[in-house]
LUMTI-827602 format. One record per atom (N, C-alpha, C, CB): residue number from 1; x, y, z. Coordinates in nm, 3 decimals. Glycine has a CB too. Layout:
REM residues N
NUM  X  Y  Z
...
This chain:
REM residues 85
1  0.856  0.981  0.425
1  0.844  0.841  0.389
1  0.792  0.757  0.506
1  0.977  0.788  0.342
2  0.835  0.787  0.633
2  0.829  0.723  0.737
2  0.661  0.690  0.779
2  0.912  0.805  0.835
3  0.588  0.837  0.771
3  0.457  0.886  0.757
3  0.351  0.795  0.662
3  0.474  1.028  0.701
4  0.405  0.790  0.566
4  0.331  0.723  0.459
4  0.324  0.566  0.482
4  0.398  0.755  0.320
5  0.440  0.498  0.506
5  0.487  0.413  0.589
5  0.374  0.336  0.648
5  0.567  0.476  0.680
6  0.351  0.432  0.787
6  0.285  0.397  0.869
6  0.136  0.403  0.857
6  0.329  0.451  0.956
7  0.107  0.509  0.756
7  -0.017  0.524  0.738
7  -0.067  0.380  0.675
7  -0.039  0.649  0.653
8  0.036  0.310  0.554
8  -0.004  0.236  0.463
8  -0.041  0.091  0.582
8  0.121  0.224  0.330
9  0.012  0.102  0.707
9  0.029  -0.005  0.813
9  -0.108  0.051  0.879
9  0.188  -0.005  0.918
10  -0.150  0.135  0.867
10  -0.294  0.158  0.942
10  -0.408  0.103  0.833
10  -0.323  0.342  0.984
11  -0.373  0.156  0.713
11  -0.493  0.097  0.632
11  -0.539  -0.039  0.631
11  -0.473  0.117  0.508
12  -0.422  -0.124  0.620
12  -0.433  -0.284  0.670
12  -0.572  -0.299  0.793
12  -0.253  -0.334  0.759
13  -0.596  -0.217  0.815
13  -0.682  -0.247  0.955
13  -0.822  -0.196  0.939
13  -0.617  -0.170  1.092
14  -0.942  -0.273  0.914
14  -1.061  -0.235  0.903
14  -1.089  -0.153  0.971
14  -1.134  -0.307  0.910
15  -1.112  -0.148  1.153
15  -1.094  -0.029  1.219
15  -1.089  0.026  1.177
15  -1.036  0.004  1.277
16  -0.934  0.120  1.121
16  -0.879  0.196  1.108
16  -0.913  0.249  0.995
16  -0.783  0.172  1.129
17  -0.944  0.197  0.866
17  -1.043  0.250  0.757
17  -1.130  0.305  0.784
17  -1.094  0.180  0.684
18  -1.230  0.226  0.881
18  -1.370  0.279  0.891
18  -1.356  0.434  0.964
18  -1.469  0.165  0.989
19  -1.220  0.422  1.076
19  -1.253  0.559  1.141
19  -1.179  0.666  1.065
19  -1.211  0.565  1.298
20  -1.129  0.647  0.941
20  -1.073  0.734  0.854
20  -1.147  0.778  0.763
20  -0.978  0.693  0.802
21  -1.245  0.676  0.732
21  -1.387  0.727  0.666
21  -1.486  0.812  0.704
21  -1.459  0.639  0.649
22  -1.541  0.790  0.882
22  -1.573  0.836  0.956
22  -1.524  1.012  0.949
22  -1.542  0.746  1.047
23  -1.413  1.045  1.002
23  -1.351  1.150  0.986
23  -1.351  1.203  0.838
23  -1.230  1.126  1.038
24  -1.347  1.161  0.711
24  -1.353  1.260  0.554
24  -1.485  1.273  0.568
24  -1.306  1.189  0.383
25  -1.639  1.201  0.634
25  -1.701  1.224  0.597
25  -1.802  1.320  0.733
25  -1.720  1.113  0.523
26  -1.681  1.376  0.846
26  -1.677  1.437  0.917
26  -1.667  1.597  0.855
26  -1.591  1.379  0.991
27  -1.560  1.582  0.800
27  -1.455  1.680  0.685
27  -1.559  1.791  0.608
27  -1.369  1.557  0.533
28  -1.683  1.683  0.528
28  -1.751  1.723  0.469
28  -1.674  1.794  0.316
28  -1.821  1.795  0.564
29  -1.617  1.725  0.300
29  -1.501  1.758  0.153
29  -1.591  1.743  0.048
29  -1.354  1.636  0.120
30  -1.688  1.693  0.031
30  -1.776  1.730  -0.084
30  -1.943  1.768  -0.039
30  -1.770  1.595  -0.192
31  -1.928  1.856  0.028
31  -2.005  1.900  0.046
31  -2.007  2.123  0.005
31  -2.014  1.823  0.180
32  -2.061  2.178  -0.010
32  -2.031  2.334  -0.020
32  -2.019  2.398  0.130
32  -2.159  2.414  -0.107
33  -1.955  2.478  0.089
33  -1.889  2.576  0.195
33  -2.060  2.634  0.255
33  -1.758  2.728  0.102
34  -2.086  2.707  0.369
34  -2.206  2.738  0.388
34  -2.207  2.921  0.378
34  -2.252  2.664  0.531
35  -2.334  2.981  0.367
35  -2.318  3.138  0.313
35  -2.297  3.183  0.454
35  -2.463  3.222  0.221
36  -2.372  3.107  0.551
36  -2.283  3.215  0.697
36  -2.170  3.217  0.667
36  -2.275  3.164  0.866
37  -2.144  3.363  0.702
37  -1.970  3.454  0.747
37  -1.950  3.393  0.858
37  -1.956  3.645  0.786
38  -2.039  3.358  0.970
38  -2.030  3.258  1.132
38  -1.982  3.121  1.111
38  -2.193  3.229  1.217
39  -1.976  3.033  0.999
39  -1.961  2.923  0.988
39  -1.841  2.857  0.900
39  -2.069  2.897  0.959
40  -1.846  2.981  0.837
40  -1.739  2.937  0.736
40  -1.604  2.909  0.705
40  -1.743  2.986  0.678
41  -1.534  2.959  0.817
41  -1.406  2.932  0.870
41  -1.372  2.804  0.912
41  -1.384  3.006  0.968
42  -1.454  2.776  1.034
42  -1.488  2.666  1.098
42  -1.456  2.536  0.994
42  -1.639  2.684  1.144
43  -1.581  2.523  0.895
43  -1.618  2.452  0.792
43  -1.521  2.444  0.651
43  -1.744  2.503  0.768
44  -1.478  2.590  0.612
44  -1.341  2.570  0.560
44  -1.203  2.458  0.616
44  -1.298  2.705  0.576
45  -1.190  2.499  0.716
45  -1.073  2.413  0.788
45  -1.099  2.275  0.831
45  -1.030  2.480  0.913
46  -1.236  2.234  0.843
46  -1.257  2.119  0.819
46  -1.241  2.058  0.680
46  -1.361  2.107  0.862
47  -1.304  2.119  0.536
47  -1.327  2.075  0.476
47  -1.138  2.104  0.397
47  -1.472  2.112  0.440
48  -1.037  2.173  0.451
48  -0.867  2.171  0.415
48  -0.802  2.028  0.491
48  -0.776  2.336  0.494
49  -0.872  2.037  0.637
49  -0.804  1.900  0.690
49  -0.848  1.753  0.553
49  -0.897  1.861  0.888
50  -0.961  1.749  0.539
50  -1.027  1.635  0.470
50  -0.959  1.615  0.384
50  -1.149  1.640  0.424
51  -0.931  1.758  0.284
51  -0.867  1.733  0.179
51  -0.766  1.683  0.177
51  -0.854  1.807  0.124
52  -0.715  1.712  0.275
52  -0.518  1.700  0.298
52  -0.524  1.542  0.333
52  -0.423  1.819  0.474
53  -0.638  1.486  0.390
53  -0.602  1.347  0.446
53  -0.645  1.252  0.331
53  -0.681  1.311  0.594
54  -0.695  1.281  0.248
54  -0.770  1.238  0.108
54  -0.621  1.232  -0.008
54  -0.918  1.389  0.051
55  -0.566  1.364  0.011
55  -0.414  1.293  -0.076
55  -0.314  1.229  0.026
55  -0.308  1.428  -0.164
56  -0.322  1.266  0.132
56  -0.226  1.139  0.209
56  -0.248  0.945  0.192
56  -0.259  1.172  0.386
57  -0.431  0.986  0.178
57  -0.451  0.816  0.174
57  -0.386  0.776  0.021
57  -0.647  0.759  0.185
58  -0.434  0.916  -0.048
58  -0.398  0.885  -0.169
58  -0.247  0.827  -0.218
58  -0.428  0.995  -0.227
59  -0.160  0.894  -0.185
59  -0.033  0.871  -0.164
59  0.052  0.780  -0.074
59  -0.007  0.962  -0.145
60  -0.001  0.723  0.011
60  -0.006  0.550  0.087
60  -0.030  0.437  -0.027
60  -0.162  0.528  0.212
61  -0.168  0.510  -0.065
61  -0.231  0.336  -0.109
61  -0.336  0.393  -0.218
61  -0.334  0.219  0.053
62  -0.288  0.416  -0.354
62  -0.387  0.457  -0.414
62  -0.538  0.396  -0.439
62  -0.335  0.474  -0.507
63  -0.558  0.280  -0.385
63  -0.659  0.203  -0.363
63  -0.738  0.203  -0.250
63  -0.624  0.102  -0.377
64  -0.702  0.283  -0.177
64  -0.791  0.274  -0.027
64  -0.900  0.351  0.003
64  -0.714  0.307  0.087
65  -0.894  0.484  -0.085
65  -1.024  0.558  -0.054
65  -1.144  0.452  -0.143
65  -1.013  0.745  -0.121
66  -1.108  0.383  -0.292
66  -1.210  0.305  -0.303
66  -1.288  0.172  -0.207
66  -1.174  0.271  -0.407
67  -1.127  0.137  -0.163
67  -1.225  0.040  -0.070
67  -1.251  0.067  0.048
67  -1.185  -0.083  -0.051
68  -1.240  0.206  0.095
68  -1.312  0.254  0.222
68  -1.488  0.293  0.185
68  -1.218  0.405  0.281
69  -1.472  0.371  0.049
69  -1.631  0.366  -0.027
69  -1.685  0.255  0.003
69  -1.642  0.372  -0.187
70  -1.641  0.144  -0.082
70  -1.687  -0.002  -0.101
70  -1.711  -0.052  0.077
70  -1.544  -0.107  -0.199
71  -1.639  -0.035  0.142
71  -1.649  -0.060  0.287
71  -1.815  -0.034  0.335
71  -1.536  0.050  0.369
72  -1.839  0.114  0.333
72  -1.921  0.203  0.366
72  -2.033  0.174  0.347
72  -1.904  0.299  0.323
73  -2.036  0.141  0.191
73  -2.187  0.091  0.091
73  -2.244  -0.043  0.200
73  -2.132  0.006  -0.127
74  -2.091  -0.172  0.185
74  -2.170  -0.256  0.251
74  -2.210  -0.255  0.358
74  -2.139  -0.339  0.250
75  -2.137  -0.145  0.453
75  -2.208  -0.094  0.601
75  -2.382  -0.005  0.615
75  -2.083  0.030  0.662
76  -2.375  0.039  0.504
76  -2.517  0.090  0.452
76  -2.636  -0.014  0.415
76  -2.490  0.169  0.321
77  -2.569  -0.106  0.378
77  -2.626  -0.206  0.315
77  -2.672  -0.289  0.410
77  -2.547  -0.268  0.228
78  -2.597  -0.328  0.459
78  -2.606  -0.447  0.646
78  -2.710  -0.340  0.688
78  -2.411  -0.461  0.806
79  -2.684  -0.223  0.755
79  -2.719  -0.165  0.813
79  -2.878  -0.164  0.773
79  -2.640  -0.071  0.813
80  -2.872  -0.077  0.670
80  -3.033  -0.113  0.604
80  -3.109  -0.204  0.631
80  -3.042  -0.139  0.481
81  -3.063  -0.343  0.612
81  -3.140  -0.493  0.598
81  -3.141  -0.494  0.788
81  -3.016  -0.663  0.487
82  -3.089  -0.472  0.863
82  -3.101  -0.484  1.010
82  -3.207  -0.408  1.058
82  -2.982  -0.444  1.081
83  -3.202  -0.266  1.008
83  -3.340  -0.201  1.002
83  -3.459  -0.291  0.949
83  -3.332  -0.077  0.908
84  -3.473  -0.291  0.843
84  -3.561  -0.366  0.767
84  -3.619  -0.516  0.773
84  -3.511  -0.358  0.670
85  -3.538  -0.550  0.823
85  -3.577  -0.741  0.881
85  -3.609  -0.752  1.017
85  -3.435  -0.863  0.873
């Protein structure tokens, strides 16, 4: 409880979204496993951490992986138009 707790006290914090986003999309959790036998361990255990932190957010704040998405888009979005202008 304590865990969840605190997590739900980190989400409050844009920071702290963004670098939690940062990291699932580190994770590569929807992405496929790769056919190297050299890589796949590696990339497995990344893509078990992701998962595992994907039902933790889940279980904090069932609303936070959407507005870490929603976060992201408009960081894509800014980002884009800064390129572009």
């Amino acid at each position: 409880d304590q865990e969840l707790y605190e997590l739900q006290g980190l989400l409050k914090s844009y920071a702290a979204r963004f670098f939690l986003w940062r990291l699932l999309s580190e994770c590569g959790i929807y992405k496929a496993l790769p056919i190297s036998a050299e890589d796949m361990p590696r990339d497995a255990g990344r893509k078990d951490i992701g998962l595992w932190l994907l039902s933790e957010l889940e279980m904090a704040d069932s609303g936070a992986y959407s507005l870490m998405r929603d976060e992201a888009v408009s960081r894509d979005a800014e980002q884009k138009g800064k390129t572009n202008g």
